[in-house]
C-alpha positions in Angstrom: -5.9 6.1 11.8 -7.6 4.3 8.6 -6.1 1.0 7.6 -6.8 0.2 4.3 -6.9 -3.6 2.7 -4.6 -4.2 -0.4 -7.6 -4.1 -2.9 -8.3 -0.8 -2.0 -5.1 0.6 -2.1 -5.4 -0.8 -5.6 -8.4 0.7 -6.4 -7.3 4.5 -5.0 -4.3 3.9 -7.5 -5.9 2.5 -10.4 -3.9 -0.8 -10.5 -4.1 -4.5 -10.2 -3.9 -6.0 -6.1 -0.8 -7.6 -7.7 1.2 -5.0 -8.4 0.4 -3.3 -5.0 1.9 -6.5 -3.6 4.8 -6.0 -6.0 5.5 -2.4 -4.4 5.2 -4.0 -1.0 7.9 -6.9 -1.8 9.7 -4.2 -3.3 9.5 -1.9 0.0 8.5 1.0 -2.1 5.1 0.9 -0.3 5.3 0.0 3.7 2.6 -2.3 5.3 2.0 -4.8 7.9 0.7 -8.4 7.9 -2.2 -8.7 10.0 -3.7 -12.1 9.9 -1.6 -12.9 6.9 -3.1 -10.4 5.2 -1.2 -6.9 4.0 -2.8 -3.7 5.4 -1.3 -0.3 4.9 -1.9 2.6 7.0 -3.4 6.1 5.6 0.4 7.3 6.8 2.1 4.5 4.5 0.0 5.9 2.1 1.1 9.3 2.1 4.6 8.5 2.7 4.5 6.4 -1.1 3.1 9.7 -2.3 5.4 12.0 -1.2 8.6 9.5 -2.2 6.8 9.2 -5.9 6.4 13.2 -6.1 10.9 13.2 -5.7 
């Protein structure tokens, strides 16, 4: 299973690390603090994909 980091979830979606930690706060995009830092799995991923496709 890939984890990815918050600045490259930002990157695959073209906006700022900030506003991936907005969707996280939001619970719009699911992720885990490891280390008190965000990670988001590759299935987190595809689940924020397939909500924003509804």
């Amino acid at each position: 299973m890939k984890v990815y980091t918050t600045d490259e979830v930002a990157d695959m979606l073209k906006i700022s690390r900030n506003s991936v930690l907005k969707l996280i706060k939001k619970k719009e995009l699911k992720a885990k603090k490891v280390a008190r830092k965000w990670r988001i799995t590759e299935g987190h991923l595809q689940d924020f994909f397939e909500d924003e496709r509804s």
